[in-house]
DOVEX-146566 format. One record per residue (C-alpha): x, y, z. Coordinates in pm, whole numbers, always signed. Layout:
REM DOVEX-146566
PT,px,py,pz
PT,X,Y,Z
...
***
This chain:
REM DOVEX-146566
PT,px,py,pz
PT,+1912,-8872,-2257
PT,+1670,-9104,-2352
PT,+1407,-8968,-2610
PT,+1052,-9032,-2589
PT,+893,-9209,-2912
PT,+776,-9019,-3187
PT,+415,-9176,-3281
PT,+257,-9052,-3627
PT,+14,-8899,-3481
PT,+312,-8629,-3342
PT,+408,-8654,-3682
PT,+129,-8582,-3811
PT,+24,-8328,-3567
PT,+357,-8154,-3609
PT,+337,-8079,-3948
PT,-21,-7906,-3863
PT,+165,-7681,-3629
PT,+390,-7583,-3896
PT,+125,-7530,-4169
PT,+159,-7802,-4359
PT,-184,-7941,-4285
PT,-160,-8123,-4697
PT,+193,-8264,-4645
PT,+35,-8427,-4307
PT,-290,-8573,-4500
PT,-29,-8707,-4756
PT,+170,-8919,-4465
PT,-148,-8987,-4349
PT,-351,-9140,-4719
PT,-21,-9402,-4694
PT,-140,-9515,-4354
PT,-267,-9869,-4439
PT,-618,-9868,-4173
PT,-600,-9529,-3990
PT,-740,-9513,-3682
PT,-981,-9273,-3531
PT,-767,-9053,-3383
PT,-545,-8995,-3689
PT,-862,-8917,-3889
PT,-898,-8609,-3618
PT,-560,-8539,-3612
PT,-612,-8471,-4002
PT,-944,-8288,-3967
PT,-825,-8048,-3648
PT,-514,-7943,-3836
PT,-716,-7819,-4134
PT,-935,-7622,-3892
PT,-633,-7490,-3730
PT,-463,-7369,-4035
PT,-804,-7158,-4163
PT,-907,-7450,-4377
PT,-1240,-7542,-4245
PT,-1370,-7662,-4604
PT,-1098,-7901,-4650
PT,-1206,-8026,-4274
PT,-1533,-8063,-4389
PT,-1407,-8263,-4692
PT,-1193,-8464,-4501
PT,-1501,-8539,-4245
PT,-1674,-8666,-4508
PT,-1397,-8905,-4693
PT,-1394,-9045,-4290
PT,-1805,-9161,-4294
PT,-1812,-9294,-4646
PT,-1462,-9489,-4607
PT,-1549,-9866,-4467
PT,-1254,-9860,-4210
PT,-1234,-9947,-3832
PT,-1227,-9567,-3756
PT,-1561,-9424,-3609
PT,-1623,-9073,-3495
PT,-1585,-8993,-3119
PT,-1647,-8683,-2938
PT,-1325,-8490,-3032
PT,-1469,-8594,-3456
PT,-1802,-8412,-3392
PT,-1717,-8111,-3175
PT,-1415,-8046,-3425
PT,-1593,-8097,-3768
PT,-1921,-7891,-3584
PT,-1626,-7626,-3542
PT,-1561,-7631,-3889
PT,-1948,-7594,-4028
PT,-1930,-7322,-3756
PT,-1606,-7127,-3927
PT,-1724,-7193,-4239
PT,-2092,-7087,-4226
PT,-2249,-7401,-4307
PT,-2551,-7447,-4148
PT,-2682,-7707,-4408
PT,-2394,-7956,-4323
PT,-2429,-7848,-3977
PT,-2749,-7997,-3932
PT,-2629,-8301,-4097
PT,-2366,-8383,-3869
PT,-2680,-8317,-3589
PT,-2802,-8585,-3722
PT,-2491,-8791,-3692
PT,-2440,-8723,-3359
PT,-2825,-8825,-3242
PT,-2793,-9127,-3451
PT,-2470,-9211,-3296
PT,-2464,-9353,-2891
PT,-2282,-9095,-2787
PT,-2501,-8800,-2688
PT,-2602,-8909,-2357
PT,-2259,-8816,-2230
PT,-2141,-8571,-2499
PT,-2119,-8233,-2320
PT,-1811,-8126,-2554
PT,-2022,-8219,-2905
PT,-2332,-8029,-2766
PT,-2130,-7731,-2680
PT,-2019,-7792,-3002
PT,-2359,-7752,-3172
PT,-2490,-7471,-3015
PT,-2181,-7289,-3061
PT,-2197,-7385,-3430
PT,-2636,-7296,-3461
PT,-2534,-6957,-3297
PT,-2253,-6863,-3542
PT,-2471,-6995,-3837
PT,-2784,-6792,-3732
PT,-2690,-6486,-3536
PT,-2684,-6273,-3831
PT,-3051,-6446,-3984
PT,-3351,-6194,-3989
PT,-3580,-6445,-4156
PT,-3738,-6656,-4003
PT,-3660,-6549,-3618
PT,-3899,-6786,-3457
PT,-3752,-7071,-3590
PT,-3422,-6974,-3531
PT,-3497,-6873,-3114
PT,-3684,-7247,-3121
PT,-3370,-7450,-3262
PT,-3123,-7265,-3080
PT,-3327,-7273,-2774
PT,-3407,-7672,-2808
PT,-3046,-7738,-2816
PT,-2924,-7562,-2489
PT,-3273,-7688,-2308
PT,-3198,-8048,-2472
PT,-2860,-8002,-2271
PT,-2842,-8229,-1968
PT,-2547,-8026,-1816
PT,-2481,-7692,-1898
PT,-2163,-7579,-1809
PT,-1986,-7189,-1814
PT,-1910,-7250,-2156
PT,-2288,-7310,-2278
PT,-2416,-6991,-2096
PT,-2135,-6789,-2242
PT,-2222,-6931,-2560
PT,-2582,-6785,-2562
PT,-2532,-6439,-2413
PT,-2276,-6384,-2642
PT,-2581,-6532,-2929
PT,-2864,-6282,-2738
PT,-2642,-5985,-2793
PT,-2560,-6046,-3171
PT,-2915,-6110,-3196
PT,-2964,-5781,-3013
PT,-3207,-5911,-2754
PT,-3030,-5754,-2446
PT,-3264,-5852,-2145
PT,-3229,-6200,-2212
PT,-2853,-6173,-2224
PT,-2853,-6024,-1888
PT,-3126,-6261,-1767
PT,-2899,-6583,-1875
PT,-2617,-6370,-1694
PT,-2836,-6380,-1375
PT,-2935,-6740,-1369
PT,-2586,-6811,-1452
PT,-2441,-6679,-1145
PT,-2781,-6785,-949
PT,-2744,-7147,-1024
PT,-2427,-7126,-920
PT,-2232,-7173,-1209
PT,-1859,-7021,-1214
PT,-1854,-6699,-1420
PT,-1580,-6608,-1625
PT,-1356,-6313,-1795
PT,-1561,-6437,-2071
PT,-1919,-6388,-1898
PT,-1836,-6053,-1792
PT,-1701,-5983,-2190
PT,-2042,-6075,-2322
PT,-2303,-5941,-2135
PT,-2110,-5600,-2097
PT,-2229,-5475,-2457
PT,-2608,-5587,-2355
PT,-2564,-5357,-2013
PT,-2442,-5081,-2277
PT,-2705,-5113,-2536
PT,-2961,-5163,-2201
PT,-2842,-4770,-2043
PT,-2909,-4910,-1728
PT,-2737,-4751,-1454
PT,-2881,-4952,-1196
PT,-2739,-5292,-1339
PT,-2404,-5192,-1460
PT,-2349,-5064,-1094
PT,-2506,-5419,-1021
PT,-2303,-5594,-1263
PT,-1934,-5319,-1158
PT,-2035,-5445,-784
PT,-2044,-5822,-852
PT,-1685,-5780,-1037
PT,-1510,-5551,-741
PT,-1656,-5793,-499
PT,-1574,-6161,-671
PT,-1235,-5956,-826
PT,-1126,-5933,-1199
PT,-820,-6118,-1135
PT,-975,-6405,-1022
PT,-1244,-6418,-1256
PT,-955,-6424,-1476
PT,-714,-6723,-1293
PT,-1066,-6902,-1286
PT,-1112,-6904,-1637
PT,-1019,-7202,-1874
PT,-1123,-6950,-2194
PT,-900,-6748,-2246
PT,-894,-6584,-2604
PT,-753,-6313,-2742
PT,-1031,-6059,-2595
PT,-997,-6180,-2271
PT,-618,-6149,-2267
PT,-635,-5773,-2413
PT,-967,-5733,-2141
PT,-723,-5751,-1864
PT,-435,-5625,-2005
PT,-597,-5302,-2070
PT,-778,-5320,-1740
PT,-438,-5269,-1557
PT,-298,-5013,-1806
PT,-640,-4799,-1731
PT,-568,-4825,-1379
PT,-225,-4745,-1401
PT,-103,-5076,-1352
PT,+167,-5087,-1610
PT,+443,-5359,-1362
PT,+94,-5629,-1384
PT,-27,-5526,-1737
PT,+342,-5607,-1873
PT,+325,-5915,-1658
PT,+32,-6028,-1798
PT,+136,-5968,-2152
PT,+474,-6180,-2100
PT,+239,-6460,-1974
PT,+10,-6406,-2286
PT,+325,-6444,-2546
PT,+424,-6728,-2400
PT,+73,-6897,-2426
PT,+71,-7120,-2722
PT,-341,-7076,-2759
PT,-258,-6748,-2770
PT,-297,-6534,-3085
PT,-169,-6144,-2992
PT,-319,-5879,-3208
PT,-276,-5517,-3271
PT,-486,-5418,-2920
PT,-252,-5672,-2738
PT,+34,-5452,-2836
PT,-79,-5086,-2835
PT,-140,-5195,-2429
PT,+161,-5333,-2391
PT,+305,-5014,-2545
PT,+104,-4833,-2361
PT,+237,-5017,-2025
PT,+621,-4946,-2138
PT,+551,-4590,-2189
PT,+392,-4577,-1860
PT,+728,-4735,-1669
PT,+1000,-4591,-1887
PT,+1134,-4913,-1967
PT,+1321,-4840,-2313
PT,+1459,-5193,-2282
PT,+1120,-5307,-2339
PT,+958,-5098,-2563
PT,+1269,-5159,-2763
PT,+1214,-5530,-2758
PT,+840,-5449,-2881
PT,+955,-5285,-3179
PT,+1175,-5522,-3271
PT,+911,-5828,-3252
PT,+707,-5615,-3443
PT,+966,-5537,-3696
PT,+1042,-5881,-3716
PT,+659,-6010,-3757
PT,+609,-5762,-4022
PT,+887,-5738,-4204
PT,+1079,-6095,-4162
PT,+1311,-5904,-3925
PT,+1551,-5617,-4071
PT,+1880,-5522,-3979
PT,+2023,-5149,-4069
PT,+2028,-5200,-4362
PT,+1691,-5335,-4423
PT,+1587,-5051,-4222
PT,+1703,-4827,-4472
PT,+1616,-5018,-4740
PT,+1211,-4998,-4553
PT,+1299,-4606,-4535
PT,+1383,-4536,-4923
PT,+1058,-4820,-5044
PT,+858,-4614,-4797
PT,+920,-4259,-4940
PT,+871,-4403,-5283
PT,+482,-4504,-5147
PT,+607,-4876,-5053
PT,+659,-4860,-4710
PT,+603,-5138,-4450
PT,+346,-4973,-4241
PT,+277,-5121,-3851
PT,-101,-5081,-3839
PT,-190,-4799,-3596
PT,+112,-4859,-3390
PT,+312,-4561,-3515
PT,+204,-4313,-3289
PT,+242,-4534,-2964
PT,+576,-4604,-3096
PT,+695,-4229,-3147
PT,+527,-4147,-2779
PT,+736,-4443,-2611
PT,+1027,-4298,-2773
PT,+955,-3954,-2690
PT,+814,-4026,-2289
PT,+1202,-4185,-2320
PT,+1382,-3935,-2417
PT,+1464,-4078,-2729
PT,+1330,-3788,-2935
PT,+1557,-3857,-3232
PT,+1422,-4215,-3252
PT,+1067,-4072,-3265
PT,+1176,-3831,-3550
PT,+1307,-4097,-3729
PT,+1016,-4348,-3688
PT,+806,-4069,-3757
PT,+995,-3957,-4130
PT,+1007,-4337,-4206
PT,+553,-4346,-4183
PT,+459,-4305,-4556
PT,+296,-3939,-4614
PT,-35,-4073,-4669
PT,+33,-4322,-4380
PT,+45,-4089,-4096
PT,-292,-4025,-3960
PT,-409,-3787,-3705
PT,-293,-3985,-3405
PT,+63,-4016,-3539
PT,+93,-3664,-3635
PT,+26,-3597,-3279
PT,+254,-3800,-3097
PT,+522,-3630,-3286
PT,+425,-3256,-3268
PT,+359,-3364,-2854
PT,+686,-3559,-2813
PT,+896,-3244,-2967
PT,+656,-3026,-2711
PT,+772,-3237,-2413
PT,+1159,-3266,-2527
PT,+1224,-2906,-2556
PT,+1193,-2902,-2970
PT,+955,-2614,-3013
PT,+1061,-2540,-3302
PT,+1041,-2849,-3448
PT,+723,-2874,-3293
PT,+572,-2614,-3470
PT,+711,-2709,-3798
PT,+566,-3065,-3756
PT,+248,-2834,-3677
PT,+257,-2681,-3985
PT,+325,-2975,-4203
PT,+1,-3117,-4059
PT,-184,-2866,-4231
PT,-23,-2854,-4516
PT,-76,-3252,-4564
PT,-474,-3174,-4513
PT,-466,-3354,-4154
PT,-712,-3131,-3944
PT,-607,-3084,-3614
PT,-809,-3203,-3329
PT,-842,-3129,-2948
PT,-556,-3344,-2884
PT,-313,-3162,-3158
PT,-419,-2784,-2983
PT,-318,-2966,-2632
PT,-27,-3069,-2753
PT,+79,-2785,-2905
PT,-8,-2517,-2631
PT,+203,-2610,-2422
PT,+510,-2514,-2691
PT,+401,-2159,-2662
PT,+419,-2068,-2298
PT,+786,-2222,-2352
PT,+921,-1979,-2529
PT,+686,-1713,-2390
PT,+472,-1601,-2700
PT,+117,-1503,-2595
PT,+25,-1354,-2938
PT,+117,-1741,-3096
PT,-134,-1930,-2805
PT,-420,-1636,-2860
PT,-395,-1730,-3206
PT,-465,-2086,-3134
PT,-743,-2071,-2872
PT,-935,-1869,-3173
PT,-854,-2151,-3402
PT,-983,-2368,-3129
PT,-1288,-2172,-3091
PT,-1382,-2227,-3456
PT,-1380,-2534,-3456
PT,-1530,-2567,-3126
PT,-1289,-2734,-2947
PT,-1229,-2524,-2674
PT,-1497,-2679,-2454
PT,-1278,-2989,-2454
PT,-1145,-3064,-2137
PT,-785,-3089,-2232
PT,-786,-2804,-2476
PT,-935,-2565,-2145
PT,-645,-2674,-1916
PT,-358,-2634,-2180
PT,-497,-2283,-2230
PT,-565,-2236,-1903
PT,-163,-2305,-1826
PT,-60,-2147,-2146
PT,-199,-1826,-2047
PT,-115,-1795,-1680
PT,+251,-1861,-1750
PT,+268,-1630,-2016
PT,+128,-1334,-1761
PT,-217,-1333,-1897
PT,-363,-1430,-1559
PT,-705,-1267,-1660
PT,-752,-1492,-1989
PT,-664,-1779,-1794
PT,-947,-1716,-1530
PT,-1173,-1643,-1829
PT,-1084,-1933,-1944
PT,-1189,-2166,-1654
PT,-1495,-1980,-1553
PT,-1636,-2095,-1943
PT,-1540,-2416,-1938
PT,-1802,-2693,-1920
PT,-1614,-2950,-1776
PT,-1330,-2929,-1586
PT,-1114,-3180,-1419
PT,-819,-3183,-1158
PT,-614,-3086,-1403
PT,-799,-2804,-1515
PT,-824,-2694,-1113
PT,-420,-2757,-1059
PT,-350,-2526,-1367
PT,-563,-2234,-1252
PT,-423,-2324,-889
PT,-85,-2266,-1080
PT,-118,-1979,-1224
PT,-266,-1816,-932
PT,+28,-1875,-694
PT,+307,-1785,-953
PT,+116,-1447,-966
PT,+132,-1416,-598
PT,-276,-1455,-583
PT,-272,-1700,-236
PT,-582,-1686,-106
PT,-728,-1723,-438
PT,-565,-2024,-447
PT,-661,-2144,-174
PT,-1014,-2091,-260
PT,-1051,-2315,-532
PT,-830,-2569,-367
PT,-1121,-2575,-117
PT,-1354,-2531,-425
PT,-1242,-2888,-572
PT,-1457,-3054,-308
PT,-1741,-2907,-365
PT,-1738,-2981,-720
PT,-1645,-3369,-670
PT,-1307,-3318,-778
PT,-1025,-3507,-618
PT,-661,-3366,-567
PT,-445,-3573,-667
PT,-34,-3497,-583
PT,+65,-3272,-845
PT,-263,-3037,-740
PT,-103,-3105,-379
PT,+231,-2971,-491
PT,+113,-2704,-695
PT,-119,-2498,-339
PT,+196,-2580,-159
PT,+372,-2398,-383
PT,+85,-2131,-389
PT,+118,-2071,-5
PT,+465,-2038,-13
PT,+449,-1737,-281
PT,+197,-1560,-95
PT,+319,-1626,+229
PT,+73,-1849,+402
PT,+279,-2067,+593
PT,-13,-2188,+846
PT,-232,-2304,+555
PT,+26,-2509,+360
PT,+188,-2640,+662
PT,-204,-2759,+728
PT,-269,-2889,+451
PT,+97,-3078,+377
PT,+12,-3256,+755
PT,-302,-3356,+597
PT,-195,-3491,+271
PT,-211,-3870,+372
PT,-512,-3869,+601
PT,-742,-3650,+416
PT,-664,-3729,+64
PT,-453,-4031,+64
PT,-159,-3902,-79
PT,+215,-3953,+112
PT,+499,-3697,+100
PT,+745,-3981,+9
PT,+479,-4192,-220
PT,+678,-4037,-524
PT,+1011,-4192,-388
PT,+1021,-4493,-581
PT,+888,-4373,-913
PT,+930,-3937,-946
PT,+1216,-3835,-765
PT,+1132,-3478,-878
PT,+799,-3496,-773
PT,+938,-3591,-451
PT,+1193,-3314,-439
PT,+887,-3059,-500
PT,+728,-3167,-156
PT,+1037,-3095,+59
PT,+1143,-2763,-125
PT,+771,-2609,-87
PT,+771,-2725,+268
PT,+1121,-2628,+325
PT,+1019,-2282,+189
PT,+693,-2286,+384
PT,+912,-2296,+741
PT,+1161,-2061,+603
PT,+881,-1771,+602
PT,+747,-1817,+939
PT,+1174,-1836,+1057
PT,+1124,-2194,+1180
PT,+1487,-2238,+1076
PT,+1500,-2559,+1307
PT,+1225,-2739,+1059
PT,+1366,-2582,+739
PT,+1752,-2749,+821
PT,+1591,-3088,+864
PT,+1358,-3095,+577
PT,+1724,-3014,+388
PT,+1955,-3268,+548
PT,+1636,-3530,+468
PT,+1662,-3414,+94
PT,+2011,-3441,+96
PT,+2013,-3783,+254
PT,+1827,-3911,-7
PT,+2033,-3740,-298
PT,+1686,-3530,-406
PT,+1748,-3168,-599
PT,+1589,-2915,-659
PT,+1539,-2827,-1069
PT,+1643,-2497,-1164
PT,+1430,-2254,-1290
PT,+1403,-2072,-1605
PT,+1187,-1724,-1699
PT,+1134,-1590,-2017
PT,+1062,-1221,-2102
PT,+931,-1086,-2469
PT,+1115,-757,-2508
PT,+1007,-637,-2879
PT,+920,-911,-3023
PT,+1249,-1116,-2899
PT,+1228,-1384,-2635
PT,+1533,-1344,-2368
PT,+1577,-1656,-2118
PT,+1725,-1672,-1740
PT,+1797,-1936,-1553
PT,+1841,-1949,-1185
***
């Protein structure tokens, strides 16, 4: 196979890639007349590698050096890059004055981009002196001949350092009304000026203009793609529980070579694995990360990281902890989570991570556990927060302790946290499955907010208690207080009818799942084959009460066509003091 040549300047520009920015100027000093493009070669690998002073050095050796080399574009817009990174405006202005000397500013878009970028670093942050610093910014982007995308982004992003919000939106404006191409970028800047702004009015404006032109292909469009613009979409699909895309996209991001990934890049893509299940992944994650933060460990590094860690010398992964021990738990993997979770330093394990671990042992079926990881919260100082008392509810209607969750909704009350959302519902489930069906209604009447879960709890605990029409009420109630169903609220008044015996209504509203609330029986098939199961089970049971045996054997052969079973059930019963279980 025939190999292409290797110039010195891929020699060169090859040891810059692999940090060695002063072995490369050493090859390069025993060049005998260096050309132009060497010099840059030289001068972008020091900016590259964090180094911008050594650029600037390196810039100047290059204009007091009689050679054949002269500065070009790619010279000026990189060493303006460095004054830029390094924060100095004074040699900034010099190499201004290089470039207007020079013949190339009539057709040097790139350098001029260059120096506004590198006036806006320098002088976002200056108080003194403000109307001299709007005039010179200003006289470079109107000195401009053609502005392109990356100029406008350049100064809204400048107008909202500088905390002058209505002239980042009205650059935003004339951007898009001259026609120009916005990008992810744009749409990053100006949306901390519509914040700061609390205008409703334009961020619908501004929400509209994205829905209609699409994020996606804001995002295909755009040639600038940094790290907040990668983590910008990213996040975007994880929010709208778009985990398949959001992993996608974060594949496509680790393979980019421009790409840096940080700590927000992961936590999504975390977030996304969780989301799908996909141990394989998550699993991969981990190990990157263990690899990028620890120069990769075996088993026995791993214990080696878990005896330096209880000694106060641990290797600690930023934050990511807790969306670790949540993918492992949301897997199954509960053991995995412990162990994660015991390897976190003491004084490493903030409130988040503490958390994730008393939640995961909530969901697995550890409630014991869970409690002592509850306890050890406390006793490490850690004050719990609405999150903690959600997670931890839920722990006491398993094993059927009301006395245990009262004693936590009065903890919650003071420290006023039972006006959270989350905290309300948890209670609000806690108490109807442990019997105390009047607590739970107290509990929703008093709460502020309330949200579909809150509605699909009390909905719950209603129909378990054989209250029907109740339940049906505040089904109906939900619209009137702007709160959409979603298909676990769906399951849970099917479920309600069938208790209390009101066939008609649930076989109404099941026959109006997909038209009137855009929901489908079988729209669980492909990712919760239990949810699934619940729709045909309530429905079976529905046409079982009014005898409509005909219905009830088809609904079953479906179910067992498609291999879908019914979970058993388990009740719990406090008989002096002891908790007895049946299954059935």
């Amino acid at each position: 196979i025939h190999q292409p040549k290797k110039t010195i300047q891929y020699r060169l520009s090859q040891l810059c890639h692999q940090g060695q920015p002063h072995l490369a100027r050493q090859l390069f000093d025993a060049i005998p007349q260096p050309k132009t493009v060497l010099w840059n070669t030289i001068i972008i690998g020091f900016i590259c590698n964090g180094m911008p002073d050594e650029a600037l050095r390196f810039y100047s050796r290059m204009v007091s050096t009689p050679s054949n080399a002269s500065c070009d574009f790619y010279t000026y817009s990189a060493v303006l890059k460095a004054c830029a990174d390094a924060r100095q405006l004074s040699i900034g202005k010099a190499v201004h004055c290089h470039v207007l000397r020079s013949r190339l500013e009539s057709r040097s878009r790139i350098v001029y981009n260059s120096l506004l970028n590198m006036y806006c670093t320098c002088l976002s942050s200056a108080n003194d002196e403000k109307g001299y610093v709007d005039d010179l910014v200003c006289r470079v982007f109107g000195s401009m001949r053609r502005r392109d995308v990356i100029a406008w982004n350049t100064m809204i992003s400048w107008y909202v350092k500088t905390e002058r919000f209505e002239e980042a939106f009205r650059s935003f404006w004339m951007m898009m009304k001259i026609g120009i191409k916005v990008t992810v970028v744009s749409f990053v800047n100006v949306f901390p000026a519509i914040s700061r702004m609390g205008s409703i009015r334009r961020a619908n404006l501004l929400y509209g203009f994205l829905l209609k032109l699409g994020s996606k292909n804001v995002f295909d469009q755009s040639l600038e793609r940094n790290t907040e613009v990668w983590n910008t979409m990213i996040g975007g699909y994880v929010q709208k529980n778009s985990p398949v895309e959001a992993i996608n996209l974060f594949l496509k991001a680790l393979a980019s070579e421009q790409t840096i990934l940080d700590e927000v890049t992961f936590l999504s893509a975390l977030t996304a694995a969780s989301q799908l299940q996909r141990l394989d992944f998550a699993q991969q994650l981990h190990a990157y990360l263990m690899k990028n933060s620890a120069n990769g460990l075996d088993d026995e590094g791993l214990m080696l990281v878990h005896e330096m860690q209880q000694q106060g010398h641990g290797i600690e992964f930023e934050g990511m902890e807790s969306y670790l021990i949540d993918m492992y738990a949301k897997s199954g993997l509960i053991k995995s989570a412990q162990g994660l979770f015991e390897m976190c330093s003491t004084y490493g394990k903030d409130q988040a991570t503490w958390n994730a671990m008393i939640a995961g042992n909530t969901q697995n079926g550890q409630i014991e556990q869970a409690f002592t990881t509850f306890r050890q919260m406390f006793e490490q100082n850690i004050v719990p927060n609405a999150v903690t008392i959600a997670s931890i509810l839920p722990a006491c209607q398993s094993v059927g302790i009301v006395s245990l969750g009262k004693q936590l909704h009065g903890f919650a009350i003071r420290n006023c946290l039972d006006h959270n959302v989350f905290v309300g519902s948890a209670l609000i489930d806690m108490y109807s499955k442990s019997g105390a069906i009047i607590y739970a209604e107290n509990v929703f009447f008093i709460s502020p907010e309330k949200n579909s879960v809150t509605y699909t709890s009390m909905i719950l605990g209603y129909g378990q208690h054989g209250f029907g029409e109740k339940a049906l009420s505040l089904f109906y109630s939900m619209k009137e207080s702007d709160v959409r169903p979603d298909g676990v609220t769906l399951v849970t008044i099917l479920s309600a009818c069938s208790y209390s015996g009101c066939v008609d209504k649930g076989v109404q509203i099941f026959e109006s799942m997909e038209r009137e609330y855009g929901i489908r029986p079988s729209f669980a098939s492909n990712e919760r084959g239990k949810g699934l199961s619940g729709y045909h089970v309530l429905l079976s049971n529905i046409y079982a009460k009014e005898g409509n045996w005909e219905y009830v054997n088809r609904v079953r052969k479906g179910m067992r066509e498609k291999g879908l079973t019914k979970d058993v059930g388990c009740s719990w019963v406090d008989v002096a003091g002891r908790v007895n279980s049946f299954m059935s």
